[in-house]
N, C-alpha and C positions, 0 to 999 in steps of 0.2 A: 490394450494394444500390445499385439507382443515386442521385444523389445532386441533388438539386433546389435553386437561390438562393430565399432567403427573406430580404428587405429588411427591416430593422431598426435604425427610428431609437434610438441612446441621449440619456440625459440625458449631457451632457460630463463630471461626475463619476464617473458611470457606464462610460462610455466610458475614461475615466484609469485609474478603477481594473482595468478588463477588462484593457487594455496592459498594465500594472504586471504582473498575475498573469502573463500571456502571455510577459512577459520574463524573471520570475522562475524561469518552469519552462519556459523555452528551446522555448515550444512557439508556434504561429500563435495572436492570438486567436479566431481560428474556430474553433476548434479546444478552446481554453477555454469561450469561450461553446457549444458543440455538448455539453460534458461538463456541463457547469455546468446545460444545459435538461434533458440527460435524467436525469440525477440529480434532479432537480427533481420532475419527471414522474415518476421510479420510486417515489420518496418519497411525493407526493402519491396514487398510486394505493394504494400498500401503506397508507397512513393511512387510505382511502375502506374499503379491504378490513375493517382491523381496527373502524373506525366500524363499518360492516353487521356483522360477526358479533358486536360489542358488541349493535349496537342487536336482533340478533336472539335471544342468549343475553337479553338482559332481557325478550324479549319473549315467550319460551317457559320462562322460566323456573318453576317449580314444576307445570307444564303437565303434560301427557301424553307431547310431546316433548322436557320436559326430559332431561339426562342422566340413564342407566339405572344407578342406584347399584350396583348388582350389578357392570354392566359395570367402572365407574368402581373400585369395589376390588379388581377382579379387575387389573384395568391397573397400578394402584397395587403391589399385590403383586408382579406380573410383574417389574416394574420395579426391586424391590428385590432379586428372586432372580437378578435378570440380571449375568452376573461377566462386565466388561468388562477386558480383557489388557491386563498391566502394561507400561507402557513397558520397550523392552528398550534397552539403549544398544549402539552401535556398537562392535564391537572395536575397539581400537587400530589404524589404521594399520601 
């Protein structure tokens, strides 16, 4: 992906403690700050996501589109009939 500069004043505390991290984990702060935004960004969108399907579960809720109880115990059940396989350990060496 190619890769574009984007100028970005900090506050000087800000900036300190950017370096600080950057030194810590022996990486560029650009490199800090670039993980630091899209973690940010992945966070806020997955928080927007689970907002909307709250605010749309309350809003259909007891509705016509609420969930289909039938379905809902059938899933339930499945769920508990389903035998997932026991950890096996490694032979010895």
């Amino acid at each position: 992906m190619p890769m574009r500069n984007f100028r970005l004043r900090l506050a000087e505390p800000l900036l300190r403690h950017l370096r600080e991290a950057a030194e810590r984990t022996n990486q560029p702060a650009t490199t800090v700050a670039r993980y630091a935004i899209e973690t940010w960004l992945r966070q806020t969108e997955k928080a927007m996501v689970r907002k909307a399907i709250a605010g749309y579960a309350a809003d259909v809720a007891g509705s016509r589109d609420d969930i289909d109880e039938v379905l809902e115990s059938a899933a339930v059940e499945a769920s508990r009939e389903t035998r997932w396989p026991a950890k096996t350990r490694r032979p010895p060496a």
